[in-house]
C-alpha positions as CSV (number, residue, x, y, z in Angstrom):
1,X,79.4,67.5,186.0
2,X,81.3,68.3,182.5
3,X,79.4,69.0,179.4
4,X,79.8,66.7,176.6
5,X,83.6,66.6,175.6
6,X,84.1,67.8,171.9
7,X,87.2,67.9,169.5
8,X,88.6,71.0,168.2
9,X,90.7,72.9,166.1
10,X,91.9,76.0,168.2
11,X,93.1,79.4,166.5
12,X,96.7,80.8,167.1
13,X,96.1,83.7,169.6
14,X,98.3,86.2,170.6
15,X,98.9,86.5,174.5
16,X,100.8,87.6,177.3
17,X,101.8,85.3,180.1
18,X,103.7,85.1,183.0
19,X,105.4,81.5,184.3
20,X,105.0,80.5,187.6
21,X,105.7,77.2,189.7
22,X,104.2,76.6,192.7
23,X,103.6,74.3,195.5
24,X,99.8,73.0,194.9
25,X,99.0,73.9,198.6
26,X,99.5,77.7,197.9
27,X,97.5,77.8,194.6
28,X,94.3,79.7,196.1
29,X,96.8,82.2,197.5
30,X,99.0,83.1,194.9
31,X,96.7,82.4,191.3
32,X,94.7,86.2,192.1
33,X,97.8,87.5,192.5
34,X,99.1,86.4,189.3
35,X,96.4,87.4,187.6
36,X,96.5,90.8,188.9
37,X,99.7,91.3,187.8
38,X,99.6,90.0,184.5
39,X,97.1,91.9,184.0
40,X,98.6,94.9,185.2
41,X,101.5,94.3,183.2
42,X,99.2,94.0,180.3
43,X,97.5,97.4,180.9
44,X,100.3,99.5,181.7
45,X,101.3,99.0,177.8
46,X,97.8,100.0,176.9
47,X,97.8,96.5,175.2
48,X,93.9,95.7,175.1
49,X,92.8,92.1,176.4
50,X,90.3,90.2,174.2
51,X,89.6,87.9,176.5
52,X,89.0,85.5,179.0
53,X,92.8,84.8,181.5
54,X,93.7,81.0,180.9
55,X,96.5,78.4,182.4
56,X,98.7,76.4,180.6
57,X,99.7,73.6,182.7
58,X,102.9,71.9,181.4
59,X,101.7,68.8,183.3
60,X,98.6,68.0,185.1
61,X,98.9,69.4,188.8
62,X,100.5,67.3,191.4
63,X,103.1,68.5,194.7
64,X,103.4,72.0,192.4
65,X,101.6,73.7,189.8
66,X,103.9,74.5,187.1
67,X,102.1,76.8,184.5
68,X,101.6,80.3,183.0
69,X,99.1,82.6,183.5
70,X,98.0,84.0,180.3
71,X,95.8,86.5,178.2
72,X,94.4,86.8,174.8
73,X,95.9,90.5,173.7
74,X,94.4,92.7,170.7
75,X,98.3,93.7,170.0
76,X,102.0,92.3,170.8
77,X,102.6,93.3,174.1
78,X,106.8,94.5,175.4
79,X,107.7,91.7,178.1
80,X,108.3,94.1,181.3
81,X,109.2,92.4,184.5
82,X,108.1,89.0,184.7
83,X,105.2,89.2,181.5
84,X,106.3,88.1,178.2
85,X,104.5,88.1,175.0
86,X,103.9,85.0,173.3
87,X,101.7,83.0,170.4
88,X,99.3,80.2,171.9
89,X,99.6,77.8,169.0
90,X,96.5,76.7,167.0
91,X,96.1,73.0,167.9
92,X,93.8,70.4,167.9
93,X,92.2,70.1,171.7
94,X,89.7,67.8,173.6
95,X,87.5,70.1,175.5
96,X,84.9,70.5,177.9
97,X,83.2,72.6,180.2
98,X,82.5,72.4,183.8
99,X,80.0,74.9,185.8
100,X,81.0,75.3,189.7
101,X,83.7,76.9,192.0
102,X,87.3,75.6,191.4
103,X,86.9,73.4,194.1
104,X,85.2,71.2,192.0
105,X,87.9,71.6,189.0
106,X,89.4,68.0,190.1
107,X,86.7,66.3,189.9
108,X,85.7,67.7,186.6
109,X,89.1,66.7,185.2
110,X,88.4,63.3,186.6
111,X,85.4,63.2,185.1
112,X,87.1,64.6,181.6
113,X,90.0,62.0,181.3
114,X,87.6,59.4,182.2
115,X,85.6,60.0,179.0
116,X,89.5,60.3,176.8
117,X,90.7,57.3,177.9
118,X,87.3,55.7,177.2
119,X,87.5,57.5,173.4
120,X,91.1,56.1,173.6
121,X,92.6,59.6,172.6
122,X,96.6,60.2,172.0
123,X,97.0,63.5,174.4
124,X,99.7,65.7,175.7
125,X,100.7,65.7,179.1
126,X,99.7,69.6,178.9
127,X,96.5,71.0,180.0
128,X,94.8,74.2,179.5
129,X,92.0,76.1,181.4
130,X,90.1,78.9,180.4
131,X,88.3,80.7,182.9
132,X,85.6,81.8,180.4
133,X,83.3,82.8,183.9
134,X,85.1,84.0,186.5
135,X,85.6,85.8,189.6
136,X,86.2,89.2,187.7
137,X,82.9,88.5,186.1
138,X,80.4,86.9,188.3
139,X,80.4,86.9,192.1
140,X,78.8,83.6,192.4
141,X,80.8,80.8,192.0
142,X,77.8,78.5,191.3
143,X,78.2,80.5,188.0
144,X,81.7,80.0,187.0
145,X,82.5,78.3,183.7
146,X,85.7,76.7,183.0
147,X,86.7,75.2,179.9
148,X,89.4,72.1,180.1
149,X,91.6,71.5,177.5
150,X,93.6,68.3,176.7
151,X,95.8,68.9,173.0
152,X,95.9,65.8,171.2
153,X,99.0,64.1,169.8
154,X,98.8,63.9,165.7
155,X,100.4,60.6,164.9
């Protein structure tokens, strides 16, 4: 179950991010591993991160996951190896937040387009998750919040 979807206006926030595409079978092997070296990368620069790691999907999932890993950063980090800096734009977002392990993740995106087609919303074909509780964070995944993020198309 989702909390109630809201509209937003996001903030421009500096990150860091590394690109990835992968075939969907191999996600639960390979997304730690990302992580850890983005945020490696990240720390080796002494570059402090402000918070929570997110994905940016440039489509919703399907055969592969094609995406970036990313972290808020305090200051411009030097891309080194695969890590770049970047800006993640300020936007306007349909968001919500689901509670459970990742295994539940399409069924809360399910759940989540459900309620913007119902609201007849214009959207990107992007998506966005923020791992605002996490495995870094809290050991129980009974505990873990994700926030799902659909930007909306300005006509």
């Amino acid at each position: 179950m989702i909390a109630t979807p809201q509209i937003v206006t996001t903030e421009a926030l500096p990150m860091a991010k590394i690109y990835a595409k992968i075939p969907t079978k191999a996600i639960q092997q390979e997304m730690g591993k990302l992580v850890g070296e983005l945020i490696e990368a990240v720390r080796s620069q002494n570059v402090e991160i402000t918070g929570p790691w997110f994905t940016h999907h440039f489509q919703r999932p399907g055969e592969f996951f094609d995406f970036e890993v990313c972290v808020p950063v305090g200051s411009p980090a030097t891309q080194s190896g695969r890590m770049e800096p970047g800006v993640w734009p300020a936007m306007k977002v349909a968001r919500t937040t689901y509670r459970g392990g990742y295994e539940g993740l399409p069924s809360a995106w399910g759940e989540f387009m459900a309620w913007t087609d119902a609201n007849d919303l214009k959207l990107s074909p992007e998506i966005w998750e923020r791992y605002t509780v996490n495995p870094n964070t809290e050991p129980d995944s009974s505990k873990w919040e994700t926030e799902l993020n659909r930007p909306i198309v300005e006509a």
